[in-house]
MARFIFI-916081 format. One record per residue (C-alpha): x, y, z; residue number from 0; residue in one letter. Coordinates in Angstrom, 3 decimals. Example, Ala and Ser with C-alpha at 12.3 -4.5 7.8 and 13.67 -1.06 7.14 Angstrom:
+----------+----------+----------+-----+------+
|       c1 |       c2 |       c3 |  nr | rest |
+----------+----------+----------+-----+------+
|   12.300 |   -4.500 |    7.800 |   0 |    A |
|   13.670 |   -1.060 |    7.140 |   1 |    S |
+----------+----------+----------+-----+------+
This chain:
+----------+----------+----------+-----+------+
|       c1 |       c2 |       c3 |  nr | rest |
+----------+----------+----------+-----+------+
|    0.000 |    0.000 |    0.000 |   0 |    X |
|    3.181 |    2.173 |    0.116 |   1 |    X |
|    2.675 |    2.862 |   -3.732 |   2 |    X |
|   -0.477 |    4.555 |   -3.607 |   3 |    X |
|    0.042 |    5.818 |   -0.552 |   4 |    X |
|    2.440 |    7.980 |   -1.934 |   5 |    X |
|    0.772 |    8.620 |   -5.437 |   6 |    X |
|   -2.416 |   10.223 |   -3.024 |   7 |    X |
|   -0.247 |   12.335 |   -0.608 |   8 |    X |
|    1.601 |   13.937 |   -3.466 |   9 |    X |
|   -1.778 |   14.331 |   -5.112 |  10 |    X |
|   -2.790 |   15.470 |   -2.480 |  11 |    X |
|    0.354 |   18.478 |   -1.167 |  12 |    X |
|   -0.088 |   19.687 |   -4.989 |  13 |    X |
|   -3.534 |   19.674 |   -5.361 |  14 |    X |
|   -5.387 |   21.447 |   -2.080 |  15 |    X |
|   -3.596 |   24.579 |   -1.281 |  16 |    X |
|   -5.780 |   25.489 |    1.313 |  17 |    X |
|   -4.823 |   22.843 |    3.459 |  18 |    X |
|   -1.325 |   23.611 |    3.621 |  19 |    X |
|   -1.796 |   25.646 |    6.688 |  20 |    X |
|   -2.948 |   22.496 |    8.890 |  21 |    X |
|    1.150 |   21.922 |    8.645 |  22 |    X |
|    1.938 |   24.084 |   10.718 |  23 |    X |
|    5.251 |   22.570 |   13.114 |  24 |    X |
|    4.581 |   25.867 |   15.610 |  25 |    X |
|    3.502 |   23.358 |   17.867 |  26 |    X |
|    6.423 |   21.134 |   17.773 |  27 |    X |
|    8.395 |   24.330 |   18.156 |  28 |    X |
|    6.805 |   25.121 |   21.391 |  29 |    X |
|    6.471 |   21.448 |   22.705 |  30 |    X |
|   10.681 |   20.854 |   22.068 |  31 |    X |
|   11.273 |   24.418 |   23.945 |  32 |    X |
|    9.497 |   22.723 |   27.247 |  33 |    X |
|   10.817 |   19.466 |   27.018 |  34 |    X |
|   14.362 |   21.707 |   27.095 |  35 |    X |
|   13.301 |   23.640 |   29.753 |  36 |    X |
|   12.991 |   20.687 |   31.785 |  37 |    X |
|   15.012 |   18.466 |   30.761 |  38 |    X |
|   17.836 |   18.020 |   33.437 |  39 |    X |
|   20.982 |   17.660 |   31.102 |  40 |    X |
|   23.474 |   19.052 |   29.009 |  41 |    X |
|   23.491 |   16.418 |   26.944 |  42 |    X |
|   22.332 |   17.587 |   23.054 |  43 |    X |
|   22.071 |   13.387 |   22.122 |  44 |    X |
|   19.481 |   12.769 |   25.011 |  45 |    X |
|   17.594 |   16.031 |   24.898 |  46 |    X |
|   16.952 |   15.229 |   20.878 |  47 |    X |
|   16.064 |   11.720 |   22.243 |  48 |    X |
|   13.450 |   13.055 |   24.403 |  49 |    X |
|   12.414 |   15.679 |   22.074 |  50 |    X |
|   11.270 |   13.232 |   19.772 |  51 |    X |
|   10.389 |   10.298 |   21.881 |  52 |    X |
|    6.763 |   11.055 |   22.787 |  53 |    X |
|    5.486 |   12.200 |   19.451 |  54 |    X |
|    7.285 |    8.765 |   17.944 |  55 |    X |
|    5.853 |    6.640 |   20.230 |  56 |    X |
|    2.823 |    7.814 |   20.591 |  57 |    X |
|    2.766 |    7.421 |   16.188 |  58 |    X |
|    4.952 |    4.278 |   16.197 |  59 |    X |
|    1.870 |    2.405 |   18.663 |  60 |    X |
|   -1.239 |    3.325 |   16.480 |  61 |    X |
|    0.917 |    1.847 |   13.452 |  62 |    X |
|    1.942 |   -1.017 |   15.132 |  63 |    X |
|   -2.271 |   -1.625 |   16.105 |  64 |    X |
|   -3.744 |   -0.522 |   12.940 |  65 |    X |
|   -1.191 |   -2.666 |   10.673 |  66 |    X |
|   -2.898 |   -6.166 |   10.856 |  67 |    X |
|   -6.376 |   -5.086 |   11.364 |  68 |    X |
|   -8.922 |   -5.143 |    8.649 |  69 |    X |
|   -6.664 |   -6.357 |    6.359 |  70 |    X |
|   -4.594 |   -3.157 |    7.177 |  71 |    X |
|   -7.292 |   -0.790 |    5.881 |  72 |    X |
|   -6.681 |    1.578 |    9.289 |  73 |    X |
|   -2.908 |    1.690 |    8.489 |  74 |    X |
|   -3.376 |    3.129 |    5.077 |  75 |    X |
|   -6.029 |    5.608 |    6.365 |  76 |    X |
|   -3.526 |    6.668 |    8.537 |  77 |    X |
|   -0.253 |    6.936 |    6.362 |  78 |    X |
|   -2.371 |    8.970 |    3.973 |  79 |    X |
|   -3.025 |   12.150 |    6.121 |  80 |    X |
|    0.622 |   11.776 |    8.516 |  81 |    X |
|    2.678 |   11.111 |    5.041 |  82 |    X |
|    0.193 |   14.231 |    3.339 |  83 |    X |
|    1.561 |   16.272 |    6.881 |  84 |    X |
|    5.337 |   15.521 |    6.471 |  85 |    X |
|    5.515 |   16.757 |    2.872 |  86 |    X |
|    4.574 |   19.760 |    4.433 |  87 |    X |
|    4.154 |   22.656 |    5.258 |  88 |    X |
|    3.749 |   23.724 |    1.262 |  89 |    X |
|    4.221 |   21.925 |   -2.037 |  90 |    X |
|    7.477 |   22.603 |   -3.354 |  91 |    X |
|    6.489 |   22.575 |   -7.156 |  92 |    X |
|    3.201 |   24.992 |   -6.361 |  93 |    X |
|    6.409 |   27.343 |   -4.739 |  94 |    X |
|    8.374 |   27.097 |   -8.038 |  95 |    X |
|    5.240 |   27.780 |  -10.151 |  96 |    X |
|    4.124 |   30.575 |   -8.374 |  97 |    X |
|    7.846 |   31.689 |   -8.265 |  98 |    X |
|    8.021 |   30.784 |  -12.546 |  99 |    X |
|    4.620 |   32.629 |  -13.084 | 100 |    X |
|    5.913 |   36.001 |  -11.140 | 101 |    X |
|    8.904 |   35.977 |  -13.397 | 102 |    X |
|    6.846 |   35.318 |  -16.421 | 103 |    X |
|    4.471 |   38.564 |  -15.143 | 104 |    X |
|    7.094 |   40.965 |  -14.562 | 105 |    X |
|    6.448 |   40.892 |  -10.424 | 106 |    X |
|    9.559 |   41.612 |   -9.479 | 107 |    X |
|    8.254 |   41.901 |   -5.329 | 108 |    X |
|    6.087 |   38.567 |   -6.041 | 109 |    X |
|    9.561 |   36.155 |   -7.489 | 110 |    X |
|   11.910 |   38.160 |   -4.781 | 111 |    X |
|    9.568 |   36.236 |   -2.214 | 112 |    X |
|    9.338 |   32.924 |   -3.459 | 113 |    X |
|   12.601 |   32.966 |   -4.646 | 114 |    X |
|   13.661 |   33.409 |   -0.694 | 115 |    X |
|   11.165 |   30.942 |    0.210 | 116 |    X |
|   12.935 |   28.621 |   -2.235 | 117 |    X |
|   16.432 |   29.470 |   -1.140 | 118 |    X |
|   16.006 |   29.973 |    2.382 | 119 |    X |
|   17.497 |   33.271 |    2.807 | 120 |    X |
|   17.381 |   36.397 |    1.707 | 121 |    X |
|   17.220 |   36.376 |   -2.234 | 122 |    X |
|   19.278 |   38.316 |   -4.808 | 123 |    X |
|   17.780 |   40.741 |   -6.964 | 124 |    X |
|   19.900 |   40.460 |   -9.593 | 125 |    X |
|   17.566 |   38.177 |  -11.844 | 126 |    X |
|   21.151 |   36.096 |  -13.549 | 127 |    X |
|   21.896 |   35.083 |   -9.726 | 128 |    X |
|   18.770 |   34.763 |   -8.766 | 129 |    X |
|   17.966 |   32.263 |  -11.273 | 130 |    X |
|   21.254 |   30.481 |  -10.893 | 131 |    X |
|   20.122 |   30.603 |   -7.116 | 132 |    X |
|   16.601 |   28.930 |   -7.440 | 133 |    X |
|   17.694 |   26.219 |   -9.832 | 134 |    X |
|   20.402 |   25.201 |   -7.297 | 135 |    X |
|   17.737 |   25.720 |   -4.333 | 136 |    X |
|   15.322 |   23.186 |   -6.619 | 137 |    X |
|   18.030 |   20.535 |   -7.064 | 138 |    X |
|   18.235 |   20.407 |   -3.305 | 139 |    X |
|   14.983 |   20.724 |   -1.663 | 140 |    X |
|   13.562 |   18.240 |   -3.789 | 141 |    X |
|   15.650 |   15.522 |   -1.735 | 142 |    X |
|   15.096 |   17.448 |    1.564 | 143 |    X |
|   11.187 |   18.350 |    1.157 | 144 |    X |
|    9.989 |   15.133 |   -0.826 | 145 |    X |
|   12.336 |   12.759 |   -1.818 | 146 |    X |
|   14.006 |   11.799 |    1.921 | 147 |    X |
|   10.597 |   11.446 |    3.063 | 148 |    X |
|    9.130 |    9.618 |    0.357 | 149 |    X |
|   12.227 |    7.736 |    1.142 | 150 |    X |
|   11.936 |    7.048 |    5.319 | 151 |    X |
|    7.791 |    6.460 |    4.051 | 152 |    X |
|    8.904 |    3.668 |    2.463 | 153 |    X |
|   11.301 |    2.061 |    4.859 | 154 |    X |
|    9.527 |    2.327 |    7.972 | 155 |    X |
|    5.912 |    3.753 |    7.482 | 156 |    X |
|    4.140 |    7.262 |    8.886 | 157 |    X |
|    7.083 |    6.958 |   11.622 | 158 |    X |
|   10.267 |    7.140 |    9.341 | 159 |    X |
|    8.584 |   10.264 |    7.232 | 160 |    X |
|    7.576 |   11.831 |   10.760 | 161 |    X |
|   11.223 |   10.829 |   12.235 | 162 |    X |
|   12.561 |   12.726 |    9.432 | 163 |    X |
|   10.329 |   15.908 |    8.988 | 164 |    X |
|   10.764 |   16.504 |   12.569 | 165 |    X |
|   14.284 |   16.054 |   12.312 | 166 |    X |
|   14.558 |   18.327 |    9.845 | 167 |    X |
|   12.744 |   21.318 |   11.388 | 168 |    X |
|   15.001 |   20.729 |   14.476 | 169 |    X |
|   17.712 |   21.511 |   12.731 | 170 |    X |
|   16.149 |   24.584 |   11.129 | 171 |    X |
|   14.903 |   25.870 |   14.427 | 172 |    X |
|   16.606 |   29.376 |   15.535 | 173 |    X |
|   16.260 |   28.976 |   19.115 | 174 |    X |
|   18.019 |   28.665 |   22.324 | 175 |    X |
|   19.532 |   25.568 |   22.358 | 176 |    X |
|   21.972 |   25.526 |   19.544 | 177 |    X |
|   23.491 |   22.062 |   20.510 | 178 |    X |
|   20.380 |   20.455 |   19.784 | 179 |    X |
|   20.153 |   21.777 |   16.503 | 180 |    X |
|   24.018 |   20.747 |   15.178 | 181 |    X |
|   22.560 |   17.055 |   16.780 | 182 |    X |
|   19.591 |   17.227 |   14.654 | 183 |    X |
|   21.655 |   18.400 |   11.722 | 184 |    X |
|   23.970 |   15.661 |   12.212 | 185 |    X |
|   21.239 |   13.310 |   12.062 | 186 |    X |
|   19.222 |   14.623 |    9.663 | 187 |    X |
|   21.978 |   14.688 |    7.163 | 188 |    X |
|   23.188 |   10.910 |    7.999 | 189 |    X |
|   19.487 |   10.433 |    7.241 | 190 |    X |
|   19.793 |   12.209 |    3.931 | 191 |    X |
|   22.958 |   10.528 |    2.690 | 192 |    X |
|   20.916 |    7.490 |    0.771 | 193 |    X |
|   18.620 |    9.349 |   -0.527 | 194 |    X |
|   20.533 |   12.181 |   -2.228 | 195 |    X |
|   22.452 |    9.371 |   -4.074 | 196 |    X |
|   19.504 |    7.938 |   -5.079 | 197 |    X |
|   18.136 |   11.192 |   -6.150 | 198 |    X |
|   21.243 |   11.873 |   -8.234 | 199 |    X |
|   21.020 |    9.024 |   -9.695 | 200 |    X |
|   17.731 |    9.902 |  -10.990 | 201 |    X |
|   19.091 |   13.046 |  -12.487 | 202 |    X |
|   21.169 |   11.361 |  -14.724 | 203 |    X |
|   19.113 |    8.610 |  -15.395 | 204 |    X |
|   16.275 |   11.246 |  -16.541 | 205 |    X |
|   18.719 |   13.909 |  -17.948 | 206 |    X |
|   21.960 |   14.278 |  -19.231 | 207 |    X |
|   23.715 |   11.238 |  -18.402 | 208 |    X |
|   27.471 |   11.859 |  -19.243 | 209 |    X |
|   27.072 |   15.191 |  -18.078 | 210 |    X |
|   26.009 |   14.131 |  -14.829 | 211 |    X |
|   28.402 |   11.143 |  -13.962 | 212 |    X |
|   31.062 |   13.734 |  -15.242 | 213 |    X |
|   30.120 |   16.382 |  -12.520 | 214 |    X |
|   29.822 |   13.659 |  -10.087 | 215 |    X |
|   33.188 |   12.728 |  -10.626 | 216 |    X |
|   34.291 |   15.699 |  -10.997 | 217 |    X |
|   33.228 |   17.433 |   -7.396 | 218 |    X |
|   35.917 |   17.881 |   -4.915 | 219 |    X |
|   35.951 |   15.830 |   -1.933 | 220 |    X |
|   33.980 |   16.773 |    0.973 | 221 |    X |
|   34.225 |   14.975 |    4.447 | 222 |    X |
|   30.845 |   17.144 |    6.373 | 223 |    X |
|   28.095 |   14.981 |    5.666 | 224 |    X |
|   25.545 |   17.917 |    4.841 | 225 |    X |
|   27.753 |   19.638 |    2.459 | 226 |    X |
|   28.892 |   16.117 |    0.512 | 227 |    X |
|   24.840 |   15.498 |    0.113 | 228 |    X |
|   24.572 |   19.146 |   -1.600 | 229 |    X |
|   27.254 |   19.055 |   -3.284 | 230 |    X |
|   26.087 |   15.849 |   -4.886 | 231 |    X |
|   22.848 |   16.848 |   -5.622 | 232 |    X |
|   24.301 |   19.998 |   -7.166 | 233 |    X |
|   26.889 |   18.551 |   -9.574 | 234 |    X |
|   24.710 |   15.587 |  -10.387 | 235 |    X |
|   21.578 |   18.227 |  -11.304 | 236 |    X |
|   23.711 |   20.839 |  -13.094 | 237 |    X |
|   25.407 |   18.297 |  -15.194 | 238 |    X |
|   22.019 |   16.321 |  -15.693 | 239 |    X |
|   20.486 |   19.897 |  -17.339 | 240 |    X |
|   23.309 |   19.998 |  -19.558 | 241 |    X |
|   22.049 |   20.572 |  -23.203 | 242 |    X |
|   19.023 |   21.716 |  -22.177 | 243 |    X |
|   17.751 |   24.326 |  -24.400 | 244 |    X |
|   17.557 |   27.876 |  -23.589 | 245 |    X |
|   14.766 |   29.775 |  -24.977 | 246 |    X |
|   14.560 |   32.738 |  -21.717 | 247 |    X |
|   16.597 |   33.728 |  -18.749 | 248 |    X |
|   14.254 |   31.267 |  -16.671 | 249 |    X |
|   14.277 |   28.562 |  -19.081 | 250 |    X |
|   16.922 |   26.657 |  -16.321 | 251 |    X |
|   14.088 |   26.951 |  -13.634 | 252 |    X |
|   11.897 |   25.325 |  -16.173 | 253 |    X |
|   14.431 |   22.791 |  -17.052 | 254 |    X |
|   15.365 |   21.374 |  -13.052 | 255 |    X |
|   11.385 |   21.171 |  -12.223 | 256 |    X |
|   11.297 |   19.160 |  -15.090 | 257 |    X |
|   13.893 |   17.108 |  -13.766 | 258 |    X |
|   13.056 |   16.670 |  -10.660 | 259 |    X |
|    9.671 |   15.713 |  -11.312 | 260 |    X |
|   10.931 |   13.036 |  -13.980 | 261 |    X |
|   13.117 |   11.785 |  -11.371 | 262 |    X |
|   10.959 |   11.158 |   -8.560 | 263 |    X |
|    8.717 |    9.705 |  -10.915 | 264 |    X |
|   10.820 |    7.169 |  -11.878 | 265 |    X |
|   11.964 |    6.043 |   -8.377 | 266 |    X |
|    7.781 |    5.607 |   -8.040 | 267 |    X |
|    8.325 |    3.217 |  -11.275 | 268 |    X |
|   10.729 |    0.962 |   -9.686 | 269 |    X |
|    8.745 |    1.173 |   -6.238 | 270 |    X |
|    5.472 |    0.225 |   -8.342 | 271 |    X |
|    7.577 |   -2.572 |  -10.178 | 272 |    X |
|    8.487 |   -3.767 |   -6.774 | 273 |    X |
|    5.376 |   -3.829 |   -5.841 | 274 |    X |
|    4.014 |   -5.203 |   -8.480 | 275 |    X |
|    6.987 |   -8.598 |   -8.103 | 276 |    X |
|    5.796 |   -8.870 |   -4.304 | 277 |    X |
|    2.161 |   -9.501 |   -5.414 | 278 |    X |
|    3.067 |  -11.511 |   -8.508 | 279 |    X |
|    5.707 |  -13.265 |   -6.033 | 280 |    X |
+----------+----------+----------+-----+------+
């Protein structure tokens, strides 16, 4: 049930807009700052432990229930709605529409904002770098927003994509306990190390191949976890959209939501022919 599953969430996070707001993590923020505040330790490994131990458990015991009853009917009803939450809290291609469409309409105000919601950080408003920045920000995210999860979904249910969103926002959070947040990054990229691979390899199976084995090989070595996973993604991506056909300034944008699309899509493939040899099997 993983395949569809995942073929109605993503329907789903690019389809209803208006329900993007129900993804809000503000709670999470508020519930990790008083498990800190009382937490009696100055250890960042155990506070990140307890941080995420309640909301995990509590998940990880209605999937264990729900798996074997009715046929596992509750178990998909829930991975639906907690997998829909954790690709959250917007759809990354609706961002890089709306961010395509204010480009295409002269808005200069209107792609300045997506572009930093794409990036991260405060855009440039040179339109050359920003472009160069948003196609590098779409090569990226795509692992981080969709692809890790999809990935964690797969290997261990509602909990692995709610182990990893949470880890991720814990090691986006701007607060007060900057330990736990180089913990969380730690893990989150050791988390994001299979998946980036896999995503490259995507890239150059959907784009330009030699181009993209030749960046691969090409990148300089890089011993921080975090920065060897983007660095991947990057070379692979740029050297997969080699070729590509310029017909505008934006035409690059156009190019890596193409082929990031066409690469998730055919990681779904391979899960569906999986799928499709454990029923046959």
């Amino acid at each position: 049930m993983a395949l569809i599953t995942i073929i109605i969430s993503l329907m789903l996070d690019h389809a209803f807009r208006h329900l993007h707001h129900w993804r809000d993590l503000s709670w999470f923020e508020h519930y990790t700052h008083r498990v800190c505040s009382f937490a009696k330790t100055n250890s960042s490994w155990l506070k990140l432990v307890l941080v995420l131990a309640l909301p995990l458990s509590i998940l990880g015991l209605f999937q264990f229930v729900m798996f074997n009853i009715l046929w596992g009917i509750l178990y998909f009803l829930l991975s639906i709605p907690v997998l829909f939450y954790c690709l959250g809290p917007d759809c990354l291609i609706n961002e890089v529409d709306a961010y395509l469409d204010a480009r295409s309409l002269g808005d200069d105000d209107e792609a300045l904002h997506y572009a930093g919601v794409l990036t991260g950080q405060s855009a440039s408003t040179a339109p050359d770098q920003q472009t160069t920045d948003v196609t590098r920000a779409i090569l990226t995210a795509t692992n981080e927003r969709v692809f890790s999860v999809l990935f964690w979904f797969v290997l261990l249910g509602p909990l692995g994509a709610v182990l990893y969103h949470l880890t991720t926002h814990l090691s986006k959070q701007d607060n007060e306990e900057p330990k736990l947040r180089d913990t969380a990054t730690l893990v989150h990229a050791g988390m994001a190390w299979a998946p980036a691979r896999l995503l490259a390899i995507g890239y150059a199976l959907t784009g330009h191949f030699d181009g993209a084995v030749h960046a691969y090989r090409s990148r300089p070595h890089e011993d921080n976890i975090a920065l060897a996973n983007y660095d991947i993604l990057i070379s692979t991506g740029l050297g997969a959209l080699q070729g590509q056909e310029s017909t505008d300034e934006i035409s690059s944008i156009r190019s890596a939501r193409s082929l990031v699309s066409r690469s998730i899509l055919i990681w779904i493939a391979v899960l569906a022919l999986l799928t499709l040899g454990g029923w046959l099997g």
